[in-house]
LODRENBA-484599 format. One record per atom (N, C-alpha, C, O): residue in three letters; x, y, z. Coordinates in steps of 0.02 Angstrom, whole numbers, plus 50000, padded with zeros to 5 digits. Example, Ala and Ser with C-alpha at 12.3 -4.5 7.8 and 13.67 -1.06 7.14 Angstrom:
! LODRENBA-484599
Ala506604971650390;Ala506154977550390;Ala506604983550390;Ala507124983450423;Ser506424988850354;Ser506844994750357;Ser506455000250394;Ser506705005750402;
This chain:
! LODRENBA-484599
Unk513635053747658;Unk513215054647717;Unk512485054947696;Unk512405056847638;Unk511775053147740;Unk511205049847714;Unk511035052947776;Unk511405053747825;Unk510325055047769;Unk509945057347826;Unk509365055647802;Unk509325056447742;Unk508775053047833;Unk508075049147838;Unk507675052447872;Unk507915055747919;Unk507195052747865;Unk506665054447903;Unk505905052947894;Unk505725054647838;Unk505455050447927;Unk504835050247917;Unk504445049747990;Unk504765049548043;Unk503655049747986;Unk503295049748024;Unk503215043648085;Unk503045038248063;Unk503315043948154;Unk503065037448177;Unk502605033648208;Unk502535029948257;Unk502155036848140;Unk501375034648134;Unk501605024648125;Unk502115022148102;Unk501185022248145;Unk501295014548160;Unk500415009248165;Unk499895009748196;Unk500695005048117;Unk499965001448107;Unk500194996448091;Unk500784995948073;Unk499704990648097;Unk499874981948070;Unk499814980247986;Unk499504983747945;Unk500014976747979;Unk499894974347917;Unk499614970247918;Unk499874965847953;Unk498924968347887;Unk498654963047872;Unk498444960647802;Unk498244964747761;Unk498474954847789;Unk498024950847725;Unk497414954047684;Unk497284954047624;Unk497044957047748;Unk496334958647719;Unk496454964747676;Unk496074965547628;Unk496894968947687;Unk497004974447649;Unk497454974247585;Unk498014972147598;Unk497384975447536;Unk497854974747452;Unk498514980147465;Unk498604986147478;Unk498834975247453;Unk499454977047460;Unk499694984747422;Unk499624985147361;Unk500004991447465;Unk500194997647436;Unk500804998647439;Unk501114995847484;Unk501135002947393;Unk501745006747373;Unk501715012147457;Unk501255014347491;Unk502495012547465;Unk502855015247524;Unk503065020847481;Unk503455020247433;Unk502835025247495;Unk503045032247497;Unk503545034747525;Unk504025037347498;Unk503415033547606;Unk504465036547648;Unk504105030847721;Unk504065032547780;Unk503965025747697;Unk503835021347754;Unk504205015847751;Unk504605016147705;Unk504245009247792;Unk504495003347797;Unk504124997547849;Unk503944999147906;Unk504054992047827;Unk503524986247863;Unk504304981947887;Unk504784980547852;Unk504214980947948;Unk504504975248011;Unk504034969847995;Unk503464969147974;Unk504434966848011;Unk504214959948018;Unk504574954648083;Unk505154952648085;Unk504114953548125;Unk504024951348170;Unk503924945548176;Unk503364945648202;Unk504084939348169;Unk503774932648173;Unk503354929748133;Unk503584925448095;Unk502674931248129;Unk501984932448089;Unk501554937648097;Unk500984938648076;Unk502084942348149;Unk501674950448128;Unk502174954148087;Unk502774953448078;Unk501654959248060;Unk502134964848024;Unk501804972448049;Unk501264973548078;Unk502414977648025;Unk502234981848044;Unk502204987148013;Unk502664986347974;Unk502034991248004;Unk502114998147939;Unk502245002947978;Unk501865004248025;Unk502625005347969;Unk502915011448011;Unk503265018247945;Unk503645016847898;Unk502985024647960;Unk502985028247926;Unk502495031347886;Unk501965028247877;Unk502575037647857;Unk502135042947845;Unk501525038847804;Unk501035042347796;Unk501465033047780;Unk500915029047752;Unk500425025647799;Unk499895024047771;Unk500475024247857;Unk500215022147907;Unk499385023047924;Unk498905019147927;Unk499505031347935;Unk498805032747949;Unk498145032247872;Unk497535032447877;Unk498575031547809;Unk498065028847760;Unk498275022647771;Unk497725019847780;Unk498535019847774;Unk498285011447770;Unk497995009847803;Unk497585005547786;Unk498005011647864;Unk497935006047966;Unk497465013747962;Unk497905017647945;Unk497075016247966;Unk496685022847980;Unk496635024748035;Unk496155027848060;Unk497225022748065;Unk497335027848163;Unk498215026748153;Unk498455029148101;Unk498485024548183;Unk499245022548186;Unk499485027348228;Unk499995029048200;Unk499415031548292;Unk499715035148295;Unk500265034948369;Unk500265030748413;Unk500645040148364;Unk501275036948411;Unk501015038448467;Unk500605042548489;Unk501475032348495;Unk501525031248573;Unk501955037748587;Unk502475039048558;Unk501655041448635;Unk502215046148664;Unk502975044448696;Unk503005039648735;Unk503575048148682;Unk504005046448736;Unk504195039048723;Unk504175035848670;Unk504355037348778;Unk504715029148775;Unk505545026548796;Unk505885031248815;Unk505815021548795;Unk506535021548793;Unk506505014648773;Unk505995012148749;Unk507165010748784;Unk507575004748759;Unk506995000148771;Unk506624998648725;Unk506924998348818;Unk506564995348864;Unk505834994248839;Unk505444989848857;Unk505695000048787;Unk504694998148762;Unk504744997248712;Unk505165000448680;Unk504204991248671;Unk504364988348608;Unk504064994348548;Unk504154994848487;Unk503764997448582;Unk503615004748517;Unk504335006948492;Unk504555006948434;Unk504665008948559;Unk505245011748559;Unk505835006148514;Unk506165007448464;Unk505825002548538;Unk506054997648492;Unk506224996648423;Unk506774996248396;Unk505454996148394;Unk505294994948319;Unk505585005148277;Unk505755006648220;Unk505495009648340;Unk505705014048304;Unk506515015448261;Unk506695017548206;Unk506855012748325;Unk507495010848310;Unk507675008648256;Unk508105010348215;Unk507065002348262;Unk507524995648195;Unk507234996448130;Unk507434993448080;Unk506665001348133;Unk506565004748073;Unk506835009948049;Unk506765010447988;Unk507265015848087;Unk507865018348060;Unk508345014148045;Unk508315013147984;Unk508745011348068;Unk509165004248058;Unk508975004747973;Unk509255007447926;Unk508375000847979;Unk508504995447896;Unk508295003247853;Unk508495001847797;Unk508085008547849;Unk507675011747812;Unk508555016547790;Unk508765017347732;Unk508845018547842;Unk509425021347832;Unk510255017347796;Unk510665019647757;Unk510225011847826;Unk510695006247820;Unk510575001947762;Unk510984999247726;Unk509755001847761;Unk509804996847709;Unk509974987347714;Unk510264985347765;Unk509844983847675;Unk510044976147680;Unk510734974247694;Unk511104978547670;Unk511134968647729;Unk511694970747700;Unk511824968747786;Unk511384967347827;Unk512674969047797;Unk512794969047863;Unk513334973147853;Unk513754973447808;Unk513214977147917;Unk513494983547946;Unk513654983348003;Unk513184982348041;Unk514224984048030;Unk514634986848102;Unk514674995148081;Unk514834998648033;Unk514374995848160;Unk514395003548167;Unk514475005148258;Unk514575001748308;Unk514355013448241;Unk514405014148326;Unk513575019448313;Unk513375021148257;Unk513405020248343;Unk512605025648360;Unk512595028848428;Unk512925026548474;Unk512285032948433;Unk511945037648463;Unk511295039348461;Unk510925038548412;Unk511095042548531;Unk510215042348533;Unk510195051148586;Unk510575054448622;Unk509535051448560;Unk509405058548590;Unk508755058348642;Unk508255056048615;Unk508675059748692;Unk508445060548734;Unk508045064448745;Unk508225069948724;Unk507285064448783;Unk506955069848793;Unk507045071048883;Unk507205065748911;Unk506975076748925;Unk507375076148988;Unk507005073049049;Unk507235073149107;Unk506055068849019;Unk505865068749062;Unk505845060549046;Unk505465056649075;Unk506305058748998;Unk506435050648994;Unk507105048148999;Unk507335042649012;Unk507395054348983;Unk508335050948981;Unk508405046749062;Unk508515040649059;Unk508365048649104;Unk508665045049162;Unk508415038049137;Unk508855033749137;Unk507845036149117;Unk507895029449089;Unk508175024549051;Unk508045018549052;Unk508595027849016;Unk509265026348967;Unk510015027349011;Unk510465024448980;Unk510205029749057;Unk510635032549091;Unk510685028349157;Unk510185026149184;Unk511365027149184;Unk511635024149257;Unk511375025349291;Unk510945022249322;Unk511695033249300;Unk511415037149345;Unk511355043849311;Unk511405043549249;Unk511255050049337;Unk511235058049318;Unk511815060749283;Unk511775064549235;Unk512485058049313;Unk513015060449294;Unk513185058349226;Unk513555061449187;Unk512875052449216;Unk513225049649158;Unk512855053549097;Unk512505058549103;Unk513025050149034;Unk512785052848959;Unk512915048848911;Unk513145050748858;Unk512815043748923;Unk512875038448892;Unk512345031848908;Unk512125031748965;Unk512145026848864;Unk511745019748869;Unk512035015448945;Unk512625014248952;Unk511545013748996;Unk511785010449030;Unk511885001749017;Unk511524999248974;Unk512184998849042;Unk512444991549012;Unk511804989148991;Unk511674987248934;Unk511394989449042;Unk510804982549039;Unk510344984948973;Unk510024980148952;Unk510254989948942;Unk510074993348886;Unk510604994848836;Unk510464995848777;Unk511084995048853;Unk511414993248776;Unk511604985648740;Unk511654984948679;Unk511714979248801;Unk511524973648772;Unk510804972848743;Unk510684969148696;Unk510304976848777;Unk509624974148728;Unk509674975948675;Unk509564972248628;Unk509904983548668;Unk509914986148580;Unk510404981248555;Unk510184976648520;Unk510904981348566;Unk511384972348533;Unk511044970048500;Unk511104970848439;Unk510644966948522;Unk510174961948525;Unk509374964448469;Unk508994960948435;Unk509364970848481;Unk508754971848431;Unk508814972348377;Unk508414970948332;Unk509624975548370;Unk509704975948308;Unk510104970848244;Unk510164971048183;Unk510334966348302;Unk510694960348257;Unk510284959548193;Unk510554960248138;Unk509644958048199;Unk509644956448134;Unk508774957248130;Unk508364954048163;Unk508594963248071;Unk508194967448057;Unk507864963947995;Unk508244962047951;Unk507164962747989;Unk506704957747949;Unk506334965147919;Unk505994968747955;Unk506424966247870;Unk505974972547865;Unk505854971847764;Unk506274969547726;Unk505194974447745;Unk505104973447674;Unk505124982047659;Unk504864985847700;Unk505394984247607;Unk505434991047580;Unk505024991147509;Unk504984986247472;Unk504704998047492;Unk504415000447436;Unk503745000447417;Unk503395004647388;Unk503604992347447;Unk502834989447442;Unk502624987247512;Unk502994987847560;Unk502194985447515;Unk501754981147576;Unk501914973447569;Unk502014970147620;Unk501924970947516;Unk502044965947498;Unk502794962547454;Unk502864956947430;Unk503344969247456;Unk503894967947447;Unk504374960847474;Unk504344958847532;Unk504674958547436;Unk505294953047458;Unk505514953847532;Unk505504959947542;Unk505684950847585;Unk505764952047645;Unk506474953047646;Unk506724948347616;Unk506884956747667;Unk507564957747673;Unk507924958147739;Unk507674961347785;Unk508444955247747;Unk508824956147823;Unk509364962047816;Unk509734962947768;Unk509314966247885;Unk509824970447912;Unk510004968247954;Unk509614966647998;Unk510584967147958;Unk510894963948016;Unk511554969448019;Unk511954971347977;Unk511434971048100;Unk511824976748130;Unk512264974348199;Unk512084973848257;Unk512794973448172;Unk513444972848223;Unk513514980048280;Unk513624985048246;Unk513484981348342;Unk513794987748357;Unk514254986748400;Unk514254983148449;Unk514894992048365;Unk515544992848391;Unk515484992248457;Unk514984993148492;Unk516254990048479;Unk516154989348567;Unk516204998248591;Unk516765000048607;Unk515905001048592;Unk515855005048610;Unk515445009148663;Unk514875006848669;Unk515565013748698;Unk514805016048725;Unk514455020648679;Unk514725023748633;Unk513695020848699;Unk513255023448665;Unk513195031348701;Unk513035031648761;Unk513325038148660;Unk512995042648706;Unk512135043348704;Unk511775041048659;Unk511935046648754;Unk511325047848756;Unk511285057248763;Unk511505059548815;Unk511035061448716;Unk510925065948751;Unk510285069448752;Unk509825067848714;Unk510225075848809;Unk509595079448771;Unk509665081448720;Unk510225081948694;Unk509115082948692;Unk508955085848630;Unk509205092948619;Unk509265094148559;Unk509345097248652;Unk509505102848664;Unk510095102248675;Unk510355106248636;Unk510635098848715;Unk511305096448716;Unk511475095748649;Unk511855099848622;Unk511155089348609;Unk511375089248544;Unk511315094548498;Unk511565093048444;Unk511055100948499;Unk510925105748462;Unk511485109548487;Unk511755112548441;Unk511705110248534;Unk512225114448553;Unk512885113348524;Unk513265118148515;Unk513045107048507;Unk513555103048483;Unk513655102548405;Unk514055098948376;Unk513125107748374;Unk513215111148303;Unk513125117948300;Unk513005121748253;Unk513195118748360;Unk513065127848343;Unk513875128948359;Unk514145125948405;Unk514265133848313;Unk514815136748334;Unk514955139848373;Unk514765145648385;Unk515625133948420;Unk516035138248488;Unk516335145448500;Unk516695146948548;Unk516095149848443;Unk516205155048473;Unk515695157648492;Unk515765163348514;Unk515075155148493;Unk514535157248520;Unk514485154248580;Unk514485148048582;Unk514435158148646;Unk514665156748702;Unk514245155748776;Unk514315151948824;Unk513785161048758;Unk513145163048822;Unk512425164948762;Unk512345169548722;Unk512135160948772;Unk511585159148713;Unk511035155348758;Unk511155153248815;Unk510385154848722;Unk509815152348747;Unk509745146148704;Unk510145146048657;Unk509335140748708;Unk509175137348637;Unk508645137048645;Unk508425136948702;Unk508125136848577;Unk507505135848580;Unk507505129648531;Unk507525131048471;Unk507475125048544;Unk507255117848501;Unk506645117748478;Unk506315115948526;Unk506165118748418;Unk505755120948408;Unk505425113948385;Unk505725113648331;Unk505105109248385;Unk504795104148325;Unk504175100848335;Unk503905102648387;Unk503795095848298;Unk503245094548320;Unk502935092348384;Unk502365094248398;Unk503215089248416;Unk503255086048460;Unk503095090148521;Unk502585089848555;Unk503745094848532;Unk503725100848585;Unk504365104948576;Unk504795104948533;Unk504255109448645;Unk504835116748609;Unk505105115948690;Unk504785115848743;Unk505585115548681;Unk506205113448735;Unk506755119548715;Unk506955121948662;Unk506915120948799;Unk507505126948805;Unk508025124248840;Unk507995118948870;Unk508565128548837;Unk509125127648866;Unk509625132148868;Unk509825133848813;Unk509965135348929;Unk510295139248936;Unk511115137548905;Unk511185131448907;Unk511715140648880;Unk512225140648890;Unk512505144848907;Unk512405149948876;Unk512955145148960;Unk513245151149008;Unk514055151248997;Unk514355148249042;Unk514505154348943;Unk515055154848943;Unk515395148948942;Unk515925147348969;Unk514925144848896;Unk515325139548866;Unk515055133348917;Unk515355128148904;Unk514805132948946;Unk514505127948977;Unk513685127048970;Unk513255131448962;Unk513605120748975;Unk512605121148954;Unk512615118349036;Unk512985114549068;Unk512145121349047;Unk511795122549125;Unk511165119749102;Unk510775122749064;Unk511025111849135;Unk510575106649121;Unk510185109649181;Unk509595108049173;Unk510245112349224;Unk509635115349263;Unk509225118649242;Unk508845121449281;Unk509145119449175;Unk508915125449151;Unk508265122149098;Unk507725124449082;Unk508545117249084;Unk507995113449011;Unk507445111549048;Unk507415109149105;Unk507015113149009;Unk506345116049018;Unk505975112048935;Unk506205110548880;Unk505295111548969;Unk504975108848874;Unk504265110048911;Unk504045109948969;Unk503985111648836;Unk503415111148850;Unk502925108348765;Unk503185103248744;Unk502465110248731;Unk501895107648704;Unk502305112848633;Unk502525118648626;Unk502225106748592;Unk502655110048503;Unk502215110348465;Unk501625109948485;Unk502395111248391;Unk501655114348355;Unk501205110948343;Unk500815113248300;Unk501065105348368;Unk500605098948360;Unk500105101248394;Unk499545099948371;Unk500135105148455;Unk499725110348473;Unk499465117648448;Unk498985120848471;Unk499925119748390;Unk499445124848378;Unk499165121048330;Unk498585122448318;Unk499465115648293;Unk498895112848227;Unk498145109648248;Unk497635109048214;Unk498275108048309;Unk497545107448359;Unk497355111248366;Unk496745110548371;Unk497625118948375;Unk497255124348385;Unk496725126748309;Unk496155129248308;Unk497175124948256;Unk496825126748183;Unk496215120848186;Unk495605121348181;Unk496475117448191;Unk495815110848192;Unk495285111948239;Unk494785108448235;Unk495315115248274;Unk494625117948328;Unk494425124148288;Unk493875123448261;Unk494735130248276;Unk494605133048243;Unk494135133848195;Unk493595136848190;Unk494525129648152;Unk493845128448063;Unk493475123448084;Unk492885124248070;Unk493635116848121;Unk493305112548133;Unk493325106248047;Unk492935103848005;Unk494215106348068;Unk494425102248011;Unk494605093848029;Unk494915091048074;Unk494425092848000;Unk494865085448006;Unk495755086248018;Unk496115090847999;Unk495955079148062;Unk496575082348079;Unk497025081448011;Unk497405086248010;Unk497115078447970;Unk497505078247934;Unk497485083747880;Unk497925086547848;Unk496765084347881;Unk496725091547851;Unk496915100347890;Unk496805105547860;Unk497035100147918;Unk497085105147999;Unk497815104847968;Unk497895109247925;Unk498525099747980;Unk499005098347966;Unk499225103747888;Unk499555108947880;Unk498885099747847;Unk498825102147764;Unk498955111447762;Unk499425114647738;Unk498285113947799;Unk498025120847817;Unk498835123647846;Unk499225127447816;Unk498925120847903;Unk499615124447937;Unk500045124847876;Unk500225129947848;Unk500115121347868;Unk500775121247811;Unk500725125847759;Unk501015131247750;Unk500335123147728;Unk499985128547682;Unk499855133947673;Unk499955137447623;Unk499465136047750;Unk499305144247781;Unk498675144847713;Unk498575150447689;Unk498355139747689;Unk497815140247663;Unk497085135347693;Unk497135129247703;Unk496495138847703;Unk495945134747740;Unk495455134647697;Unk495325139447660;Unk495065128147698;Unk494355124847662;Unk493805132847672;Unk493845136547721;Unk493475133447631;Unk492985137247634;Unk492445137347592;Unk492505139347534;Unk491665134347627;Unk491225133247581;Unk490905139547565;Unk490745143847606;Unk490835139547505;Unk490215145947478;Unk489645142747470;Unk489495137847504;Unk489235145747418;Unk488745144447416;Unk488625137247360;Unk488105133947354;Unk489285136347325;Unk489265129947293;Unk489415124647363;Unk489955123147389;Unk488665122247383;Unk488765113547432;Unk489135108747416;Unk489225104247457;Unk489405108547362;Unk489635100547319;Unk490635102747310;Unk491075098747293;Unk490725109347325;Unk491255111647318;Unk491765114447361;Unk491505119447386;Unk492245113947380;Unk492385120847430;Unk493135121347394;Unk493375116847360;Unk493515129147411;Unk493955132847394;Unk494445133247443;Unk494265133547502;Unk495115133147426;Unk495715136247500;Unk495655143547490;Unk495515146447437;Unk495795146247549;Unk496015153047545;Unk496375154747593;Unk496285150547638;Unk496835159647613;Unk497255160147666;Unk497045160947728;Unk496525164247738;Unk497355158547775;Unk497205158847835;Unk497735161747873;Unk497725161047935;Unk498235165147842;Unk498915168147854;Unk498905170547932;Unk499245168147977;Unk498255177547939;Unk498175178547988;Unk497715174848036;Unk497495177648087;Unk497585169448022;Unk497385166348096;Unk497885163848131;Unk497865164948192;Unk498465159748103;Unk498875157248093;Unk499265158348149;Unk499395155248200;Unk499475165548116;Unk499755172748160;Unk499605172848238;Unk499895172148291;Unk499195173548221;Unk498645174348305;Unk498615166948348;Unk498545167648409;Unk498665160948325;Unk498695155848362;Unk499605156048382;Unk499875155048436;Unk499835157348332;Unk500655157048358;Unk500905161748400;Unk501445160548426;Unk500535168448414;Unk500725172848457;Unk500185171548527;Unk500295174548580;Unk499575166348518;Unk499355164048586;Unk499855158248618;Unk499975157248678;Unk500065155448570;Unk500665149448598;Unk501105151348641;Unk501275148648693;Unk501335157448611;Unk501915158248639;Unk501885162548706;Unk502215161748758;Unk501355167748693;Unk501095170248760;Unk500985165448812;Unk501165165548871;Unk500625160848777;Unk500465152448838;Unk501085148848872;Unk501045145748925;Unk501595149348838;Unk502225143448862;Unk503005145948875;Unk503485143948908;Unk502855152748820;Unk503585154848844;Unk503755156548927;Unk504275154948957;Unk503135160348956;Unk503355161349032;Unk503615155549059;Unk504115156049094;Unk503345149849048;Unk503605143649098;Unk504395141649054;Unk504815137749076;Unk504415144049012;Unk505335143348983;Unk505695148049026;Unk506045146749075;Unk505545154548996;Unk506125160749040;Unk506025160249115;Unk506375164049148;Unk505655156649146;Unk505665157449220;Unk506075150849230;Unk506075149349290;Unk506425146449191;Unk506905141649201;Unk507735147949176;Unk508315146349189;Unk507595153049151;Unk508495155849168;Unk508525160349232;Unk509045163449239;Unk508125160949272;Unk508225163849344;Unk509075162549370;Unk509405157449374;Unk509165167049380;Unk509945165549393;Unk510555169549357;Unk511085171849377;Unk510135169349273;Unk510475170549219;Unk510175175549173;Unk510315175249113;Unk509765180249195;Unk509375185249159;Unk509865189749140;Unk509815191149080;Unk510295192449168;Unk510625196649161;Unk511225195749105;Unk511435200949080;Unk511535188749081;Unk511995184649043;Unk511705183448985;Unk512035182848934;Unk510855182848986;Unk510525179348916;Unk510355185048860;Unk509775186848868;Unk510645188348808;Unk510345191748772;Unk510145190148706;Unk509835193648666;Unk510415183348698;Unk510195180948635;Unk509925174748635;Unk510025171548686;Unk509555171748583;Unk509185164948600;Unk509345162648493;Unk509255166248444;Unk509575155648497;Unk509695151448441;Unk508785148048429;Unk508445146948479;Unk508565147048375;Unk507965145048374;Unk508245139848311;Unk508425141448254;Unk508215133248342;Unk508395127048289;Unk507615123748291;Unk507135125548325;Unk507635117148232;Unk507195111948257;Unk506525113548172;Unk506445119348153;Unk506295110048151;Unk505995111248099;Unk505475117448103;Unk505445120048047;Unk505015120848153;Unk505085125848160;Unk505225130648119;Unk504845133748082;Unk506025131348128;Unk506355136148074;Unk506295136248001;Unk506665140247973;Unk505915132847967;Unk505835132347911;Unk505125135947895;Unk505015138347839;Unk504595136247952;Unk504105142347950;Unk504245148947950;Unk504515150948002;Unk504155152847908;Unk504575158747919;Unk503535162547956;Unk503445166748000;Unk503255160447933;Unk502565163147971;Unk502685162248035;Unk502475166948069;Unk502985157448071;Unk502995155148145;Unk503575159048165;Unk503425163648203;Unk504275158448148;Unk504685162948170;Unk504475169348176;Unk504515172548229;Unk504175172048112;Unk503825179348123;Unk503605181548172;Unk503815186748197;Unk503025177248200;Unk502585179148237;Unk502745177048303;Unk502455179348352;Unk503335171348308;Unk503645170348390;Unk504195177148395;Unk504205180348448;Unk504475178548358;Unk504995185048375;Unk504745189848410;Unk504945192048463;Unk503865193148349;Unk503595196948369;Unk503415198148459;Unk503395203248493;Unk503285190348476;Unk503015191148541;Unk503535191548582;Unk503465193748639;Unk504345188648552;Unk504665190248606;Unk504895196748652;Unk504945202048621;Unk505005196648707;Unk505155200248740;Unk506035207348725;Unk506585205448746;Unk505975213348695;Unk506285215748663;Unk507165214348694;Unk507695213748663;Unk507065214348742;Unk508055212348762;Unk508255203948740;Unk508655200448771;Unk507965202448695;Unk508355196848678;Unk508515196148589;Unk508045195748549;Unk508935196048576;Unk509165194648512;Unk508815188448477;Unk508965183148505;Unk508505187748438;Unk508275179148384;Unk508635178048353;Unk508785182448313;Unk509005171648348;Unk509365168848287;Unk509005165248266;Unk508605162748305;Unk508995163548194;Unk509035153548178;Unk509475152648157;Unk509795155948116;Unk509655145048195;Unk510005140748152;Unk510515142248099;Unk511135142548099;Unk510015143248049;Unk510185142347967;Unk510745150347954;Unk511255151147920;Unk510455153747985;Unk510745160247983;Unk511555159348017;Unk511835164848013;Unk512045153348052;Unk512735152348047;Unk512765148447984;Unk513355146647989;Unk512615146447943;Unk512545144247865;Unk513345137047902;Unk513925135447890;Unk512845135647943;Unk513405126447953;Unk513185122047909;Unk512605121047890;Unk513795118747892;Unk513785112247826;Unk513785107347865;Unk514025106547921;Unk513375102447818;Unk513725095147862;Unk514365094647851;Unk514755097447813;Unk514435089547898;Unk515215086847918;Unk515555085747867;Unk516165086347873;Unk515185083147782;Unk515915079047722;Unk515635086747696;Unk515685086247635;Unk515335094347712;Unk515415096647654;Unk514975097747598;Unk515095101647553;Unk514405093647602;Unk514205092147538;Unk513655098547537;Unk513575101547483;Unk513195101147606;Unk512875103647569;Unk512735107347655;Unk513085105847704;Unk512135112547658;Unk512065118047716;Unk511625111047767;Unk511195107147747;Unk511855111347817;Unk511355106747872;Unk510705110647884;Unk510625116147909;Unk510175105247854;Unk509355106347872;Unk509315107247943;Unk509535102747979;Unk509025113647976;Unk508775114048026;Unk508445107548065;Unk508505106348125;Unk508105103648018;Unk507655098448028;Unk507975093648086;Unk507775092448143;Unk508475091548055;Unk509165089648088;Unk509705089848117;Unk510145085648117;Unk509685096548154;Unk510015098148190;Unk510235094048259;Unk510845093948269;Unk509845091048305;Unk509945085848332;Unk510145079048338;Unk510445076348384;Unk509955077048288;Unk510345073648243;Unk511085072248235;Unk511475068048257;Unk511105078048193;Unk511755079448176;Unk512165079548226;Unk512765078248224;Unk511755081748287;Unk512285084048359;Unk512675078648386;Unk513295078448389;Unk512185073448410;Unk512275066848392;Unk512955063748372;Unk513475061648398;Unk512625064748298;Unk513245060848261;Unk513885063748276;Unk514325059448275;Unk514165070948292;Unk514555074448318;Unk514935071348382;Unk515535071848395;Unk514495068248413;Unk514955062748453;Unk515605058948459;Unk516065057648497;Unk515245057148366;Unk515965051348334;Unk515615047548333;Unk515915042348348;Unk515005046448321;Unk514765041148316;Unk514595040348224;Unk514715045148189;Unk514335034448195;Unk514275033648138;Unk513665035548125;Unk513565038648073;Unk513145034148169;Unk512535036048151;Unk512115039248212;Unk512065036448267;Unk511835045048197;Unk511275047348241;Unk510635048348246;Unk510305051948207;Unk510405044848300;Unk509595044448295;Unk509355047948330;Unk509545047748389;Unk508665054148304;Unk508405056448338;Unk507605054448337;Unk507255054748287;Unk507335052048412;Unk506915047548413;Unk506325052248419;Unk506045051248472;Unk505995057848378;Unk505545061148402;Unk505075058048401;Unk505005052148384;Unk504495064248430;Unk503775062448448;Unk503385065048388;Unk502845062148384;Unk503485069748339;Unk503455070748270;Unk503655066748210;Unk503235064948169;Unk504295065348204;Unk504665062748155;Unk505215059448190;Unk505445061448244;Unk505445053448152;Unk506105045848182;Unk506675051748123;Unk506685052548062;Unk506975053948163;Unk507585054948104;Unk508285053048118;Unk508565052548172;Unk508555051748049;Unk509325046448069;Unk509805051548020;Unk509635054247968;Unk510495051848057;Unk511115053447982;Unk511575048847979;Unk511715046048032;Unk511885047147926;Unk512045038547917;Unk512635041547877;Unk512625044747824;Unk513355038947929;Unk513835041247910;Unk514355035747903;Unk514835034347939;Unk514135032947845;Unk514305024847827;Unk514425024147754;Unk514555018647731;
């Protein structure tokens, strides 16, 4: 089992620029365009950045696909079955109607069709051009939310639970009520891509540097050497933007379990997120004391062959693939991530 992930930062390739080494990226190739897609993007193409949202139907959305495809799959021809994850204010666009949860026809012949056969160069800019060519099983495709698919790795004896999907993109909730997920309830709003905007107003950093800082929990600081500057922590600003976040967005979450206040005492917190233990800190802190915090990581779930503890990162994902499907794609607004069970 293989899981992928990178940025879907997106830029052209052209001639005029000398050809660079791919770090966790991959170039499409299109006719006589190409494309670079992945965390190398914004240094090569010096903007690249994603189209929000999307479905079957938009060629952003598209190329995201068929760059999981070849980056996960590789050269080579492959029959498989897939799955796709949904955000709740685009799924009906992928979907029949409401009831369903699955690819509707006229969008699963296009993916057919996008993915037959994948032109993509790996490693370099100027690498050998290679074909993926992707058969998919007659099968249907599910589609779910993102929060659906997270539910679908958390263990069934956990029964009446909250979810908090935490990742760059945005932080999406969802109720489960005694074993049922109550889709009336999912709710999203603005993920840490907003507080890293918040650090970048702050110091008044460049964004990629702003990015660096979050992670880090270390910030630029000039002294009196002009020609020099130093990191130093920024732990507690950090702090303080993640407990204005959450003051800012959680009300418009818990006013989606009306109904169910009385049933909710605990809340699952998945989604990369969980790998900040500064951000968990300081979202617990603000939560409201009658609710229990989990993460994730804390039911210590393996992937499916065994091999090793499932990354939070991927939790959706994984949910996905939980379907029965061979491979699952989760199409974020942060990061394209795939698990490739081939």
């Amino acid at each position: 089992m293989r899981t992928v992930h990178f940025k879907p930062d997106l830029c052209a390739v052209t001639n005029s620029r000398d050809p660079i080494e791919l770090k966790n990226s991959i170039v499409l190739v299109e006719g006589n365009s190409e494309y670079l897609i992945g965390d190398d993007a914004k240094d090569y193409g010096g903007s690249g950045q994603r189209l929000i949202g999307g479905s079957i139907q938009d060629k952003h959305y598209q190329r995201y696909i068929q760059a999981l495809l070849a980056k996960g799959l590789g050269p080579g021809d492959h029959t498989i079955s897939i799955g796709l994850s949904a955000a709740a204010n685009y799924i009906d666009e992928f979907r029949t109607d409401k009831s369903s949860n699955v690819l509707n026809q006229e969008d699963h012949k296009l993916l057919a069709g996008l993915v037959a056969e994948i032109r993509f160069r790996s490693g370099r800019t100027d690498a050998p051009i290679q074909l993926c060519r992707v058969k998919l099983k007659p099968e249907d495709v599910p589609v779910l939310y993102e929060t659906e698919a997270v539910r679908n790795v958390i263990p069934n004896t956990a029964m009446t639970f909250g979810i908090f999907q935490i990742g760059g993109g945005d932080w999406q909730s969802l109720l489960v009520v005694d074993g049922e997920i109550k889709r009336d309830t999912h709710a999203r709003v603005a993920g840490i891509r907003h507080c890293i905007s918040r650090m970048k107003e702050q110091f008044g950093l460049q964004p990629d540097t702003a990015e660096k800082a979050w992670h880090t929990e270390t910030a630029p600081s000039w002294g009196k050497n002009l020609y020099a500057s130093e990191w130093e922590s920024c732990v507690d600003a950090k702090k303080e933007i993640v407990q204005s976040y959450v003051a800012t967005y959680f009300p418009e979450l818990v006013n989606k379990f009306q109904g169910y206040q009385d049933r909710i005492k605990a809340i699952v917190l998945s989604g990369g997120a969980v790998h900040d233990a500064t951000f968990v800190d300081a979202l617990i802190a603000e939560m409201p004391s009658r609710y229990s915090i989990y993460t994730i990581d804390q039911f210590q779930i393996m992937e499916p062959d065994g091999s090793k503890l499932m990354d939070p990162s991927f939790t959706c994902a994984f949910g996905i693939h939980s379907t029965g499907v061979n491979v699952g794609l989760d199409i974020g607004n942060a990061y394209l991530k795939g698990v490739f069970d081939v």
